[in-house]
KOLLOLO-513859 format. One record per residue (C-alpha): x, y negated, z negated. Coordinates in nm, 3 decimals, decimal comma, padded with zeros to 5 digits. Example, Ala and Ser with C-alpha at 12.3 -4.5 7.8 and 13.67 -1.06 7.14 Angstrom:
+---------+---------+---------+
!       x !       y !       z !
+---------+---------+---------+
!  01,230 !  00,450 ! -00,780 !
!  01,367 !  00,106 ! -00,714 !
+---------+---------+---------+
This chain:
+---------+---------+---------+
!       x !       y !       z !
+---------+---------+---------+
! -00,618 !  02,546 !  00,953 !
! -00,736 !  02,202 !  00,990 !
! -00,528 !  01,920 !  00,823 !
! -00,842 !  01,808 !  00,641 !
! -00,975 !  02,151 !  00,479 !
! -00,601 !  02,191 !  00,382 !
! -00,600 !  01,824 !  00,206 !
! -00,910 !  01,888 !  00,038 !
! -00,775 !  02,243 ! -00,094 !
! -00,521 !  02,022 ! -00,201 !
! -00,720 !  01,768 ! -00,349 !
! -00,897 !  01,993 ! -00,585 !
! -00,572 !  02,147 ! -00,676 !
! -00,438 !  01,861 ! -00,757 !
! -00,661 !  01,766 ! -01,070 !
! -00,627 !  02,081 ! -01,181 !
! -00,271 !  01,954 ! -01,298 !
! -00,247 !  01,621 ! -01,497 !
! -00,348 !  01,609 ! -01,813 !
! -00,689 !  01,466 ! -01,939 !
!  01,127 ! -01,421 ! -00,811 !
!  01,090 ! -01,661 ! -00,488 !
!  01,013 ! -01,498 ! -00,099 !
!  01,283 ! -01,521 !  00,142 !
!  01,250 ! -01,657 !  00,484 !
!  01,352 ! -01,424 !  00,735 !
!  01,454 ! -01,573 !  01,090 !
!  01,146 ! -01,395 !  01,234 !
!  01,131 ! -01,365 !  01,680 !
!  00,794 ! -01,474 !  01,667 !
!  00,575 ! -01,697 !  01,869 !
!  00,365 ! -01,956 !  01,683 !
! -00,015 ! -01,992 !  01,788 !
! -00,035 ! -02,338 !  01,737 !
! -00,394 ! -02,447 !  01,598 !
! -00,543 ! -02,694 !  01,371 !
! -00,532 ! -02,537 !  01,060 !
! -00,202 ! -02,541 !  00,921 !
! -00,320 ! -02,634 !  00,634 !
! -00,149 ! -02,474 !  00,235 !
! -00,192 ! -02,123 !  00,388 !
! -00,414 ! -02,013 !  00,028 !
! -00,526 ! -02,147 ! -00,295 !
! -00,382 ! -02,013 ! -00,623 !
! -00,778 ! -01,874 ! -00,672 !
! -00,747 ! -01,612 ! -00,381 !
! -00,915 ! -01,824 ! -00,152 !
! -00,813 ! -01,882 !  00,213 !
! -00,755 ! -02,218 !  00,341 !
! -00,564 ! -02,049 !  00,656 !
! -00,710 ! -01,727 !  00,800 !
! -00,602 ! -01,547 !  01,057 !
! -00,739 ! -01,721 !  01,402 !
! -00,832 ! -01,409 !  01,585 !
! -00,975 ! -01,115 !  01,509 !
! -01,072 ! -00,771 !  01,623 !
! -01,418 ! -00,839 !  01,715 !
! -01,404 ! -01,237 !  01,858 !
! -01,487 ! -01,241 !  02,161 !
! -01,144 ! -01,433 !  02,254 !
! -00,963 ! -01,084 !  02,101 !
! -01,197 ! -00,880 !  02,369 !
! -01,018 ! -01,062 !  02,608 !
! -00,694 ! -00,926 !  02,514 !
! -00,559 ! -00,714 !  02,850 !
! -00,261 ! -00,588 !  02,646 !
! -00,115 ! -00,445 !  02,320 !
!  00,173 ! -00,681 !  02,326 !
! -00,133 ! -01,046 !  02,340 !
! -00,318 ! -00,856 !  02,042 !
!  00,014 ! -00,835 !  01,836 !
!  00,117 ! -01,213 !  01,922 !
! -00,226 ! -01,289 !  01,827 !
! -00,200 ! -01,240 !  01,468 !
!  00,110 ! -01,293 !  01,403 !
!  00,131 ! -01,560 !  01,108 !
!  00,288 ! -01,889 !  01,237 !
!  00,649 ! -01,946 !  01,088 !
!  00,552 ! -02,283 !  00,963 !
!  00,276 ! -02,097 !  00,738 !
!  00,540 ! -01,838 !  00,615 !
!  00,807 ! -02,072 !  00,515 !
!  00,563 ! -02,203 !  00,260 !
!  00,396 ! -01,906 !  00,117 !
!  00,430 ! -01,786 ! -00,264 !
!  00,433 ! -01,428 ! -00,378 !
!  00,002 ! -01,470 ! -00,422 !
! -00,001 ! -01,637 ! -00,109 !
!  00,165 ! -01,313 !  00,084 !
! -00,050 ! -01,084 ! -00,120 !
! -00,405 ! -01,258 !  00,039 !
! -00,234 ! -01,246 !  00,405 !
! -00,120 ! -00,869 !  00,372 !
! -00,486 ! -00,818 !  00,215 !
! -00,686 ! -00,989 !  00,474 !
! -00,467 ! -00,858 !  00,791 !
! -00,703 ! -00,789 !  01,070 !
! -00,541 ! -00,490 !  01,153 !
! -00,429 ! -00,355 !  00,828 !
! -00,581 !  00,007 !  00,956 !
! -00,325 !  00,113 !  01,184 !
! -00,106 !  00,341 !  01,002 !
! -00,426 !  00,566 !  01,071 !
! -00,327 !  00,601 !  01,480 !
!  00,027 !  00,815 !  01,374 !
!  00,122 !  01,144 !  01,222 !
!  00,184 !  01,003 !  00,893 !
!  00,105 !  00,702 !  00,699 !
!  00,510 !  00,604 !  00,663 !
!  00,486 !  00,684 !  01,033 !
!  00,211 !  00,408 !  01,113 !
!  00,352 !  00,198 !  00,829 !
!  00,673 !  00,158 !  01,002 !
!  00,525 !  00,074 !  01,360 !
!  00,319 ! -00,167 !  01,263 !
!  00,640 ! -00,318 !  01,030 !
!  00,784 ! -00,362 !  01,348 !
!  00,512 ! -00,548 !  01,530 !
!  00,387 ! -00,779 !  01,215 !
!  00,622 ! -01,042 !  01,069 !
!  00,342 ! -01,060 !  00,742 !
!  00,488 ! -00,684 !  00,677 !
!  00,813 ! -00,759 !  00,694 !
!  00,779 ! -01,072 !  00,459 !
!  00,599 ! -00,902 !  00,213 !
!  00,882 ! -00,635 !  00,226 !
!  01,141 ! -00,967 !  00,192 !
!  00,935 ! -01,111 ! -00,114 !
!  01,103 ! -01,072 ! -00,415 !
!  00,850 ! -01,121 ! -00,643 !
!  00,539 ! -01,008 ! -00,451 !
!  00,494 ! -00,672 ! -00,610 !
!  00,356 ! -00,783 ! -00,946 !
!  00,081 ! -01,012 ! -00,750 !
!  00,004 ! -00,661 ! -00,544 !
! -00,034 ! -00,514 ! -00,867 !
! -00,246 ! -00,742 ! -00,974 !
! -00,484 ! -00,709 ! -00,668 !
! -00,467 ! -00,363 ! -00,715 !
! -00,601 ! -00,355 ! -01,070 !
! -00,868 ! -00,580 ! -00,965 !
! -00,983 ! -00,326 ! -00,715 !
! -01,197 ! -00,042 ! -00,817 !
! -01,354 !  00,260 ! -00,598 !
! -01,604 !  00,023 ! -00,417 !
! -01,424 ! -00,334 ! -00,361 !
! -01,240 ! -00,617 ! -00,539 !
! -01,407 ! -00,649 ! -00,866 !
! -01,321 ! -01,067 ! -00,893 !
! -01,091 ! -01,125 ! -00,546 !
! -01,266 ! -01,307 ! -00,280 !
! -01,147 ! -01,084 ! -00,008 !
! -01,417 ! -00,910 !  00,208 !
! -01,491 ! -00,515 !  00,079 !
! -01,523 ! -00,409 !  00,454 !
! -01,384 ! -00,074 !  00,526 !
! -01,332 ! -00,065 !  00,174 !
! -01,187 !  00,325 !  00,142 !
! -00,938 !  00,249 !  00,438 !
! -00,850 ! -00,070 !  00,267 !
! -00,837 !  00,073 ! -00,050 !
! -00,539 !  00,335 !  00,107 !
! -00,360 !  00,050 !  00,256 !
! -00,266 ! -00,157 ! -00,029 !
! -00,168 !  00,170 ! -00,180 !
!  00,070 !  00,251 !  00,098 !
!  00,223 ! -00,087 !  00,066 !
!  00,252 ! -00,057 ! -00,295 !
!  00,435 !  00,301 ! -00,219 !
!  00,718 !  00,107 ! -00,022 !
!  01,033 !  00,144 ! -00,176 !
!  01,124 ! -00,200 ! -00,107 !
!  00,853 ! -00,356 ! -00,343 !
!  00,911 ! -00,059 ! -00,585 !
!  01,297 ! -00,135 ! -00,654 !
!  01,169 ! -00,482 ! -00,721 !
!  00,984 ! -00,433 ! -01,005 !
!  01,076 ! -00,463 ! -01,394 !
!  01,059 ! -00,123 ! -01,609 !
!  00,704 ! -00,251 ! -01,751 !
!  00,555 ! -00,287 ! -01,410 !
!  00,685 !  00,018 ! -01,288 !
!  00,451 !  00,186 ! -01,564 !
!  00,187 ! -00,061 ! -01,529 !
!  00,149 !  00,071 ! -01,172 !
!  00,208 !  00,433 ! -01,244 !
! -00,105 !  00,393 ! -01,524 !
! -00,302 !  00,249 ! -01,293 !
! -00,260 !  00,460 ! -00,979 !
! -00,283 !  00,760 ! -01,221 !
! -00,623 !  00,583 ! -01,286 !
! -00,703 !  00,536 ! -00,934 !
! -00,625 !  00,923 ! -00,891 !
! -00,844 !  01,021 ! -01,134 !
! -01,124 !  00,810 ! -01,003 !
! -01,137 !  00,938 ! -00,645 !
! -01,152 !  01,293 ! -00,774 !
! -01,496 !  01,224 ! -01,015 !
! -01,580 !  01,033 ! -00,629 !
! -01,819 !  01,196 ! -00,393 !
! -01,655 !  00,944 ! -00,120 !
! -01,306 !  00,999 ! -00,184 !
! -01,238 !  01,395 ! -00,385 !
! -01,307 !  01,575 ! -00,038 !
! -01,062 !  01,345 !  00,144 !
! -00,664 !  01,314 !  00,140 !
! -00,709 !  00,974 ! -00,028 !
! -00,572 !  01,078 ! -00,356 !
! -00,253 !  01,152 ! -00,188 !
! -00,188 !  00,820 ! -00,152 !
! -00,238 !  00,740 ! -00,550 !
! -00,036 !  01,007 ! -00,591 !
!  00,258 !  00,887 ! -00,389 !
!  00,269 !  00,603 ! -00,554 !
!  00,366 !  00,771 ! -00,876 !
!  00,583 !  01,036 ! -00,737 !
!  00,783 !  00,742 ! -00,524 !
!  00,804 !  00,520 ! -00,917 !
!  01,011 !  00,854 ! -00,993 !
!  01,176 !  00,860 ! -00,687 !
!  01,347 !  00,490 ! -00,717 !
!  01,392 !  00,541 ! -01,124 !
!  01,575 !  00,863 ! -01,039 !
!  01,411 !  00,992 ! -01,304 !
!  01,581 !  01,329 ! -01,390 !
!  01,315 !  01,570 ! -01,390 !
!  01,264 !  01,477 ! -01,022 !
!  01,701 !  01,506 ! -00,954 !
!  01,698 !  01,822 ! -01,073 !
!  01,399 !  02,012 ! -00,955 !
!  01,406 !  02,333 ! -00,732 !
!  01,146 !  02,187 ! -00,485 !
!  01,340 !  01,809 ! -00,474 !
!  01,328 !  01,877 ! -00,122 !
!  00,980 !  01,905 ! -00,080 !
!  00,912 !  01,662 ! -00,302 !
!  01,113 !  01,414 ! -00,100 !
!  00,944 !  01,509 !  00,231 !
!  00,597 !  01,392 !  00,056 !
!  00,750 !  01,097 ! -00,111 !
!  00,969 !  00,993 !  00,272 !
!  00,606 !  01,080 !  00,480 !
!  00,323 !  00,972 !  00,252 !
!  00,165 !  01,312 !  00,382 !
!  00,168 !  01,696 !  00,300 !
!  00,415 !  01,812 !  00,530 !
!  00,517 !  02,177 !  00,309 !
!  00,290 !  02,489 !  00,304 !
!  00,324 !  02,463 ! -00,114 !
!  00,343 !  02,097 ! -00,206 !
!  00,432 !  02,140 ! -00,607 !
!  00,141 !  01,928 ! -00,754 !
!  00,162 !  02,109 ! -01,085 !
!  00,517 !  02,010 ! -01,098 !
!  00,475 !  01,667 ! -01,013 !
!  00,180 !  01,608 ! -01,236 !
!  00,387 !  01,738 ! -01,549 !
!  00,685 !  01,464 ! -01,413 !
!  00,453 !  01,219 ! -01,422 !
!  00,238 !  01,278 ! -01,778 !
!  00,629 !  01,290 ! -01,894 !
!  00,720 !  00,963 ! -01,761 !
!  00,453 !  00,756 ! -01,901 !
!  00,421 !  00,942 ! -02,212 !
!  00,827 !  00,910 ! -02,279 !
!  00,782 !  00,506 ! -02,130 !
!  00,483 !  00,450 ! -02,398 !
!  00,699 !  00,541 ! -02,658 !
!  00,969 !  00,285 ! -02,562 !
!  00,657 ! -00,023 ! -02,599 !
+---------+---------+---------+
């Protein structure tokens, strides 16, 4: 069966279910384009006073011969890193010319890690210790159609849209948030979840997976016990490690139940 019909059997299973710091600076291998404006990489508004210098599109990137020029192209110069804040890494992950390339592998965690390994932006956000309540932040600002306030361009929005929730499913920047974040970003990709299902341009496509392993991953790095002890852990874990449905009988009931659980049992701790 095609991957898509199954995801969309799965997608309308699925709401069947749930109830109605400072960054680091890494010693980055990178080459520095040197141009003229290293300037404060972003203002604390959103707005970009550096951008990227090349883009898919220019006719300088069409010149590109090979992979490896495109990748050195837009990298972000170490003299911008060393002075980004938290925000500051959030707008450059955001705005990333080529944030759609976990698309090109088997999985998203499979594209996610390749293009960790070409992009030193990734890998800073990843080093940030403080980044994931800005990314939150962005995240609530966003709704099914673009940012509702953020400057940042609403191109590709739906592909977008799945990319800052596979970077907010990275274990890294979940172990780095506080208990009241972790359930601040559970409600709202529960939200999110919800949303693309009542959506005509996201219900018949896997995007709610992606909402969806963001909550199941929250229970993953609180090792919440519902999630230790279950008979399908296994499975579970393949979803959580992948980002993708990689078992015949992916237990969405299951996980829906640990979920309602978890923010029901947090909301009584407020």
């Amino acid at each position: 069966m095609n991957k898509y019909i199954k995801i969309l059997t799965l997608c309308i299973i699925c709401a069947l279910f749930f109830t109605v710091k400072s960054c680091k600076n890494p010693d980055f291998s990178t080459n520095d384009m040197e141009n003229e404006r290293l300037q404060d990489p972003l203002t604390r508004s959103g707005e970009l006073s550096w951008d990227y210098p090349v883009k898919p599109g220019m006719e300088f990137w069409n010149s590109l011969e090979t992979e490896e020029e495109r990748i050195t192209a837009i990298q972000v110069p170490e003299s911008i890193l060393a002075k980004l804040s938290p925000e500051e890494v959030i707008g450059l992950c955001i705005t990333f010319p080529s944030f759609g390339h976990f698309t090109a592998w088997d999985t998203p965690q499979d594209g996610f890690n390749v293009m960790l390994s070409r992009y030193n932006i990734l890998r800073y956000l990843l080093s940030c210790e403080d980044a994931g309540g800005s990314l939150i932040a962005a995240y609530k600002d966003a709704n099914l159609y673009g940012f509702k306030t953020l400057p940042y361009s609403n191109e590709f929005w739906s592909l977008k849209l799945l990319y800052i929730e596979l970077l907010l499913s990275q274990k890294q920047i979940l172990q780095s948030l506080t208990p009241d974040q972790k359930l601040e970003l559970i409600t709202e990709a529960r939200s999110k979840y919800f949303e693309k299902f009542n959506n005509e341009n996201f219900a018949s496509l896997p995007e709610m997976l992606f909402s969806l392993r963001i909550m199941a991953s929250i229970l993953d790095v609180e090792e919440y016990p519902e999630l230790i002890t279950s008979p399908n852990r296994e499975a579970i874990a393949r979803f959580i490690n992948s980002g993708w449905w990689l078992d015949k009988e992916l237990p969405i009931e299951e996980i829906g139940k640990m979920i309602d659980n978890y923010v029901y049992n947090r909301n009584l701790i407020q």
